[in-house]
C-alpha positions in Angstrom: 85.9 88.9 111.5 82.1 90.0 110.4 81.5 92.6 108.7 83.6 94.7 106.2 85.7 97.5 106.2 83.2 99.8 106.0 81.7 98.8 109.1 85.0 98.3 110.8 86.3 101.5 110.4 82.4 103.5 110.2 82.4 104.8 107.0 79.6 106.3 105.8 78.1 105.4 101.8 80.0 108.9 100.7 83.1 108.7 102.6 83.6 105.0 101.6 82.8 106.1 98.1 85.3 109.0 98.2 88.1 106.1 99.5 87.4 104.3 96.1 88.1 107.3 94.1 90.9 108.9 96.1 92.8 105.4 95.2 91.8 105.2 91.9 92.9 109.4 91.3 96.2 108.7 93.3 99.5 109.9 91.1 97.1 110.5 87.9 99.3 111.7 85.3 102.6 111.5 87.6 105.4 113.0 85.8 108.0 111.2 87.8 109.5 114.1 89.8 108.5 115.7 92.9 107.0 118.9 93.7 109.9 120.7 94.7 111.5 119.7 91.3 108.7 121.4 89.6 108.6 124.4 91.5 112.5 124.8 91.2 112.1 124.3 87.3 109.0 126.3 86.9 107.2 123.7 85.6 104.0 124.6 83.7 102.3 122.4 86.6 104.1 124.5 89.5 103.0 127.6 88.0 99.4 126.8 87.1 98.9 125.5 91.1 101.0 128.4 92.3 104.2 126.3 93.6 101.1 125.2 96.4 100.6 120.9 96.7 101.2 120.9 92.6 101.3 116.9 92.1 98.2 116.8 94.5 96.4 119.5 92.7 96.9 118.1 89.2 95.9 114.5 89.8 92.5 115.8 91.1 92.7 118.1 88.1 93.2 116.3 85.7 90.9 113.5 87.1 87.7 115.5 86.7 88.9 117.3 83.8 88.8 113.4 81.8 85.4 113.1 83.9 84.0 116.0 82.5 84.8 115.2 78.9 83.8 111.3 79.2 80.1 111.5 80.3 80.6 107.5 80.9 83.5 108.3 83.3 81.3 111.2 85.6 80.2 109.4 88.8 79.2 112.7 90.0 76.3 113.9 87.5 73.7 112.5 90.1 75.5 113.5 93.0 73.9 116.5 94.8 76.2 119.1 95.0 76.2 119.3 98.6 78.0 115.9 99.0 79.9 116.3 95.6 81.8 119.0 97.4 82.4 117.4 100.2 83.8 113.9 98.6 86.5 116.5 97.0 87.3 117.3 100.7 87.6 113.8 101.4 89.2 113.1 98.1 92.1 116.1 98.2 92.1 116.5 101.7 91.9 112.9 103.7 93.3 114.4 107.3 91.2 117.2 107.1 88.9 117.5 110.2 85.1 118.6 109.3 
C-alpha cells in the first residue's frame, strides 16, 4: 500500500490533527457509568451539561480545561481561531456534516 492514512482516507493537516486529539480526549476522566446513570442520579456532571451528551461534554471539558491551565499541554495557542473552532467540531462532533 503507498501512502498513509492520511492520504487514504483524504484527510486534510486539521482534520487528521483533530483525529489525534479526539483519541487521545476519548473517555477523559470516565467515571465508569453511563449517561443515563448520571442523569437518573443527578449527577453533578448531568446537571452541569443539562442531562444533554454529559460523558461527551465532560471529556472535551475537562480536556481543555487541563489545556488551559498547562501552557505545555495547549496545542491550540497558535491555532487561528477559525480552524480551532472547527477541530472542536471535528473533535465533539465526528458524524457531523459541514
Amino acid at each position: 500500500m503507498d501512502g498513509g492514512v492520511k492520504d487514504r482516507i483524504k484527510l486534510d493537516n486539521l482534520e487528521q490533527m483533530s483525529c489525534y486529539v479526539s483519541a487521545a480526549l476519548h473517555d477523559f476522566e470516565h467515571p465508569g457509568v453511563n449517561n443515563v446513570f448520571l442523569v437518573s442520579m443527578n449527577d453533578r456532571l448531568a446537571v452541569r451539561h443539562n442531562d444533554v451528551s454529559v460523558l461527551e461534554n465532560h471529556h472535551l471539558a475537562a480536556s481543555f480545561q487541563l489545556m488551559s491551565k498547562e501552557e505545555n499541554c495547549n496545542w491550540t495557542v497558535r491555532m487561528p481561531r477559525a480552524d480551532f473552532k472547527l477541530s472542536l467540531i471535528h473533535i465533539s462532533e465526528p458524524t457531523r456534516p459541514y
